[in-house]
N, C-alpha and C positions, 0 to 999 in steps of 0.2 A: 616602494612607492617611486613610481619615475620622479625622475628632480628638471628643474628646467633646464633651458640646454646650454645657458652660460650661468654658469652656479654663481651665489651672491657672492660667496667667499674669492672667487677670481674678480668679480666685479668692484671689491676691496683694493684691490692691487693697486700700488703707486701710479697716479696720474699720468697718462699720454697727454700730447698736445693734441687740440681738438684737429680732429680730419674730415677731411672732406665725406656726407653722405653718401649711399648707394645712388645709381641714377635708376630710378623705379620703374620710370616711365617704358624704359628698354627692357625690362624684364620679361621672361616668360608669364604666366600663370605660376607657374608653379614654383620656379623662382621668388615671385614676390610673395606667394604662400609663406614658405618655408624664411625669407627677408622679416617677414612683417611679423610673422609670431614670437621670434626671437628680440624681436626691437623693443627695447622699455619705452611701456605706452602710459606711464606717468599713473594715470588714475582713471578710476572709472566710476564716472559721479552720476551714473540716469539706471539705474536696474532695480527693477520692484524684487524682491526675493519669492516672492511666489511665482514670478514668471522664469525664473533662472536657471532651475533646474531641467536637463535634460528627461525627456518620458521611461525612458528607458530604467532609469534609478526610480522614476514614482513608481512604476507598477512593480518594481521590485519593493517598494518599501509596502507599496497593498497588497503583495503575497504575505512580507512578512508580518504586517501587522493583520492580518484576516480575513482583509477587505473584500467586496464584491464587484463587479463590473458590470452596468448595465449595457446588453449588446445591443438593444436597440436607440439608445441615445449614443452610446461609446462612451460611458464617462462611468468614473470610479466610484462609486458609493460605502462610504464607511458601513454602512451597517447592514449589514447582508439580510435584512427581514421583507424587502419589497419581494414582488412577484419576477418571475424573470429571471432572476439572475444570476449571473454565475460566479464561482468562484475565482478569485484574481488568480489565483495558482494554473487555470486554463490557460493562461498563454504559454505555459510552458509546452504544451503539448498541442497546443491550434496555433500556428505561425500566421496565419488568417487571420484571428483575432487578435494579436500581437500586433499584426502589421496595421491593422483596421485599427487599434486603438493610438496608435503611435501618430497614425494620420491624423485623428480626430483631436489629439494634446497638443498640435504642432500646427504650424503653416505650410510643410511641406513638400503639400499637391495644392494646385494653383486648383479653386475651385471646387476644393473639396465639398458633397452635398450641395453643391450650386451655390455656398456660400461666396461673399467677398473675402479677398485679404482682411477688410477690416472686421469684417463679421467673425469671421473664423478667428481670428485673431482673441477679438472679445470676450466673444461664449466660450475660448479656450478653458481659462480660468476655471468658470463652475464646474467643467468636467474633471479639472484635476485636483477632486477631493485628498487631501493629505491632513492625518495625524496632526495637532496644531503639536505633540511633540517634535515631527520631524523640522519643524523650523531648524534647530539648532544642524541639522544633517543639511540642508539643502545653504546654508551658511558655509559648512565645511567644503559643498561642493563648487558657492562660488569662490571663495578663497582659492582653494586646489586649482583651480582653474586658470584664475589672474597669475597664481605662479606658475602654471606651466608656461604660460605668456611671457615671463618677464617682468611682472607689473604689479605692484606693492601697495596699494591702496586703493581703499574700494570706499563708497556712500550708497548705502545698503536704505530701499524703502524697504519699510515696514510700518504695521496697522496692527497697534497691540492697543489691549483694549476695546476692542470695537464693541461690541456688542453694551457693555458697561458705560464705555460715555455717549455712544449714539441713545442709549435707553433715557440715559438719565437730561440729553437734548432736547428727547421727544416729553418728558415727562415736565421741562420746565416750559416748553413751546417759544415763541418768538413774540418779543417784547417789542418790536415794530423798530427796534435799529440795533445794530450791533452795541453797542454801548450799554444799554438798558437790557439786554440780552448778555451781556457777559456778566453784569453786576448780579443779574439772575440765575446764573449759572454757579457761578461761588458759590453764591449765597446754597446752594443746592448740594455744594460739595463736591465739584467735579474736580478739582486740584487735590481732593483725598484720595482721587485715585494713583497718584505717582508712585507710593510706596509698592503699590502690582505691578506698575511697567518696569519698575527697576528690580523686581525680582526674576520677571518675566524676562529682563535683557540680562540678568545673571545666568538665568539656566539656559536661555541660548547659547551667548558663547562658551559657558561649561562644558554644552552638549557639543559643539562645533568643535572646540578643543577636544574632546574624547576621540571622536572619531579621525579626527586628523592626529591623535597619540602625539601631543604637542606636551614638551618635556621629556620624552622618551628617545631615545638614541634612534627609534624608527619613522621618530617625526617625518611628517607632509610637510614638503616647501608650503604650503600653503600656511604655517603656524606663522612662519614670514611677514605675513599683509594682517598690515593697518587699516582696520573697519572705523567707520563711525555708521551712523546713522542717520536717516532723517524719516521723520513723524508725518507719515500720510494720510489725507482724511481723505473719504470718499465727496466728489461732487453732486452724487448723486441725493437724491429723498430732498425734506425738509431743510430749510439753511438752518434750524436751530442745533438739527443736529451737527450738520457737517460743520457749524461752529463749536462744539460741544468738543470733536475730535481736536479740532486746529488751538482750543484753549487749553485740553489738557497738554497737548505736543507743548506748546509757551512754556507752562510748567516743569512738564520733563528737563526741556534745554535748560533751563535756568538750574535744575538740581542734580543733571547729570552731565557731565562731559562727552558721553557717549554718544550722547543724540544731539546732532550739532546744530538742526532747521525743520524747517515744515516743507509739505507738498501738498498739493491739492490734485486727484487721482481721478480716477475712471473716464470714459470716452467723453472727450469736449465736446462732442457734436451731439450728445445727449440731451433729451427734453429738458433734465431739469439743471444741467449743467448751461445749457444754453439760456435757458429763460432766469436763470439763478447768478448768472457769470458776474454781471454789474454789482450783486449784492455778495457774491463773493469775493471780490476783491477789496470792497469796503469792511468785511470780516476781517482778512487776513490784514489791511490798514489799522484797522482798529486795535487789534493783538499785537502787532508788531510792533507798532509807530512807525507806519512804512517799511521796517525791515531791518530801522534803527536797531531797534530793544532784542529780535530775534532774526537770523537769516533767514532768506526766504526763497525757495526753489519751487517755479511754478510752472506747471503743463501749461502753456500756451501756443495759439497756432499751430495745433496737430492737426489742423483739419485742410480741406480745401473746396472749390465752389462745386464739388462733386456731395459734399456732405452738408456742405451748411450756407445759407443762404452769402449773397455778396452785402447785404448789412452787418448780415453777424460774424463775416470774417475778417469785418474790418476795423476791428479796434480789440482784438483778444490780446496780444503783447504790448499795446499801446500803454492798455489799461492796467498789464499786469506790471509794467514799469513804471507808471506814472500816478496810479494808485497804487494799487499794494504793497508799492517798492523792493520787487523782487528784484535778488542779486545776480541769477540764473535763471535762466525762459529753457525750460525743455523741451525742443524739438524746435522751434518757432518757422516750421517749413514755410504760413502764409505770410511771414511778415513782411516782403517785398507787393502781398495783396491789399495792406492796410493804408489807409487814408493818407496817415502822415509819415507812411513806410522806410524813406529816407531820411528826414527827419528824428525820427526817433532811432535811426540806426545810426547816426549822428550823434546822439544822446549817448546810446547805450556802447559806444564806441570811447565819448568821455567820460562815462563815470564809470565803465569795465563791468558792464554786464553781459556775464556771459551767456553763448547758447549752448545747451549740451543738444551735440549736435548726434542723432541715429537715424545714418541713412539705408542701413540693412533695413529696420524697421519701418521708417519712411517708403522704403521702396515696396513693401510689404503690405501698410496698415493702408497707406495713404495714397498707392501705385504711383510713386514720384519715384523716376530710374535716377540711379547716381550723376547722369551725363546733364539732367534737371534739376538736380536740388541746387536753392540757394546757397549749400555753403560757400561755393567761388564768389557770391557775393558777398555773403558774410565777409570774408577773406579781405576785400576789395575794399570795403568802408569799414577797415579797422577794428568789426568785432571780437571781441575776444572766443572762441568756439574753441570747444575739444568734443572727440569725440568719445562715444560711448556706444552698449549693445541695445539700452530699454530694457527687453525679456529675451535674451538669448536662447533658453529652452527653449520658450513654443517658436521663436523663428528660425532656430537650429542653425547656429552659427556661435563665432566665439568674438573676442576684441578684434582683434586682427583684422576680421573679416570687414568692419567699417572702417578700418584705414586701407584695407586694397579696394574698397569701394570710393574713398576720397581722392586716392589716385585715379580713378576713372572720372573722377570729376574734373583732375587736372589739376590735387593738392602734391606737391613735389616733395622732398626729403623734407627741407626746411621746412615747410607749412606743415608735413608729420610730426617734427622735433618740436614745435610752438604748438600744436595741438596736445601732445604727449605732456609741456611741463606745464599749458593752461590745466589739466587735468589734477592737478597738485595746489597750483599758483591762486587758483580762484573756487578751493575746497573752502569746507566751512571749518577746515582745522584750525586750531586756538594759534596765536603767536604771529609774530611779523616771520614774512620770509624771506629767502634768502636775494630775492632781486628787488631792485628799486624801479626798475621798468617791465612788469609783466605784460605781455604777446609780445615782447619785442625782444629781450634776453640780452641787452648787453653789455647792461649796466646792473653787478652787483650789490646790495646794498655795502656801505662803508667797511662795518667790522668783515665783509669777508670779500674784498675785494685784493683779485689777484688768487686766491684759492679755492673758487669751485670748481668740483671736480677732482681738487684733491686725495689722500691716502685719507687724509686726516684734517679737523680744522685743528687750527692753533689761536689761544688769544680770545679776542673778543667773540669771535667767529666761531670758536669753541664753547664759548657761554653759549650766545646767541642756539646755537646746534642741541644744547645740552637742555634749554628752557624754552622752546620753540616748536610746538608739537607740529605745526607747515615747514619752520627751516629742517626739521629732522628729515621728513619725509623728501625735501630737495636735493638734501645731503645727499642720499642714497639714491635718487634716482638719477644725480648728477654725476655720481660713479657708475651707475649701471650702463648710462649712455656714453660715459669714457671708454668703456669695457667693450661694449657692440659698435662703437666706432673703431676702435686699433683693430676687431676682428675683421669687419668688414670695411 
């Protein structure tokens, strides 16, 4: 199993004094390629797990598992009894149909089918039918991944359950406000389902560890990274159900550590995600207490006036901060298009809400080139941003790739190293951490002031590291960036 290319156990090594970053800006291509995948990029907090796996490993898992291939849509079907179609093991022998399918799971070809980025993008999904076993495989693969990168923690969406608390949504219907609708939902027994999702998040990482032979002298740097989770509900159908999902997630967080928040998923620019937005946010108010009771990490502002009207672009992260009380806006590419667009980047500047910022994906879903997106302004009015991939499978790219896309934006070393530890600083992990001023970095907290970056803490800072499930994670990424600074 390759290992990354500054192994952790050097990155261990007695502290250097911090040094000066790479100047990125002067790089070749291929220079900042090979700069950027090696640099610890802290965390990666915006990747749905269905969309993270490369095509290449799906159609391998639908040889092995029996699967079929339909050639005139391009999409995989588990059950080989339609008309039509062929065996997945075909590609091995049509490089045709291999190439033809890899285009259709992917974004690729600009264009593909006359589709958009964002179409293609969307309908990606239903085409890449997979085993709901292989979750625990396509886990292993982002893990393996972020450590060939460098990069130790991940917030993995996932949508377990779906089908059980959308059914039993649809089955209690909408009580006419969130309130009277959740009382309804209990009462129905949607919080009995917890003891499935925690089974279900048992034989994931079981199955994620097997295949990464984690405990085995052959281990994957990938056993390495620190997963949590967060609980996705679809935006899409009825609000009763996609509250149905958002209540059981409350539940989970509350009885499991592993799922640390909620999201709210599928294309924003969607009829019912659109016409549903205002009552979604009022859901996720309701559940949370603003974001009090449970973290709250929410799609908003993926869209722009290409997709959705100039009324309805103009209050989707307003709302998602000022109702819902989300702690994170994923993507928030329109938010310099909203009403009070400064203003509330103003806000969300004081109370450290961050964007998880994917401009690979952006440039992709939403045709916004790097040289255009808002992060320089995020940057500018003090938001706190890190960046992240979305679905790196179908947009066929890795972490890296949106930090040498943030340098085209004109983000510099520093603004990479402050993206890198927002990626950790502003997770939904349990415990205080290790700085007192997060996006700014330079003021540690008390008990370990004078010692980050260390060999080792000592003292209080050692508590602190030892009961601190965020300062653990700082610990080590605060070595790993001591370690790629002395190299480079």
């Amino acid at each position: 199993m390759r290992r990354i290319s500054i192994p952790l156990a050097a990155a261990l090594a007695v502290a250097t004094p911090a040094l000066a970053g790479p100047d990125l800006a002067r790089m070749s291509p291929a220079e900042l390629a090979a700069t950027l995948k090696a640099f610890p990029k802290g965390g990666e907090l915006h990747n749905h797990l269905g969309g993270g796996t490369p095509p290449e490993l799906i159609l391998e898992w639908a040889i092995e598992d029996k699967a079929c291939i339909d050639p005139v849509e391009l999409a995989i079907r588990l059950s080989c009894t339609g008309e039509g179609l062929r065996p997945a093991s075909d590609i091995r022998t049509s490089e045709a149909l291999r190439s033809a399918m890899i285009d259709s799971l992917t974004t690729r070809h600009p264009d593909f089918r006359d589709r958009s980025g964002h179409d293609q993008f969307f309908t990606a999904f239903s085409r890449r039918s997979v085993s709901p076993r292989r979750q625990g495989d396509a886990l292993a693969e982002v893990m393996e991944g972020l450590a060939r990168q460098n990069t130790f923690y991940a917030e993995q969406m996932v949508t377990p359950q779906f089908l059980a608390s959308r059914s039993l949504g649809a089955q209690v219907g909408w009580k006419g406000d969130p309130a009277s609708t959740r009382k309804a939902l209990s009462e129905a027994g949607i919080e009995k389902l917890v003891p499935a999702v925690i089974a279900d998040t048992d034989a994931l990482e079981k199955r994620a560890r097997e295949v990464m032979r984690c405990g085995t002298p052959d281990a994957s740097a990938g056993c390495q990274v620190t997963v949590r989770f967060l609980f996705q509900a679809m935006r899409e159908g009825p609000p009763e159900q996609t509250m149905a999902q958002l209540q059981l997630g409350v539940a989970v967080v509350a009885a499991d550590k592993r799922w640390v928040g909620l999201q709210l998923v599928a294309p924003e620019d969607g009829y019912d995600a659109t016409r549903y937005y205002d009552v979604h946010m009022r859901i996720v108010a309701e559940l949370t207490d603003q974001g009090r009771k449970v973290p709250v990490a929410l799609h908003a502002g993926e869209v722009t006036l290409k997709l959705v009207s100039p009324k309805s672009v103009s209050h989707r992260v307003t709302d998602a901060v000022r109702i819902a009380g989300a702690r994170r806006i994923g993507h928030g590419t329109a938010l310099p298009l909203e009403t009070d667009a400064v203003a509330v980047a103003r806000e969300m500047a004081a109370k450290g809400v961050l964007i998880e910022t994917n401009l690979v994906s952006n440039s992709v879903i939403l045709e916004v080139p790097p040289e255009e997106h808002p992060y320089a302004w995020f940057r500018k009015m003090g938001i706190p941003a890190a960046l992240s991939t979305d679905d790196s499978g179908i947009s066929r790219h890795e972490l890296w790739g949106d930090y040498a896309f943030a340098v085209r934006n004109g983000a510099t070393y520093d603004d990479l190293k402050t993206a890198a530890r927002n990626g950790i600083a502003y997770s939904f992990l349990a415990g205080e951490g290790l700085w007192a001023d997060p996006n700014v970095y330079r003021k540690p907290v008390a008990a370990c002031a004078g010692q980050v970056g260390s060999a080792e803490p000592k003292g209080a800072c050692a508590d602190l590291v030892a009961t601190s499930d965020k300062a653990r994670e700082q610990w080590r990424h605060e070595r790993l960036l001591r370690a790629f600074e002395a190299a480079n």
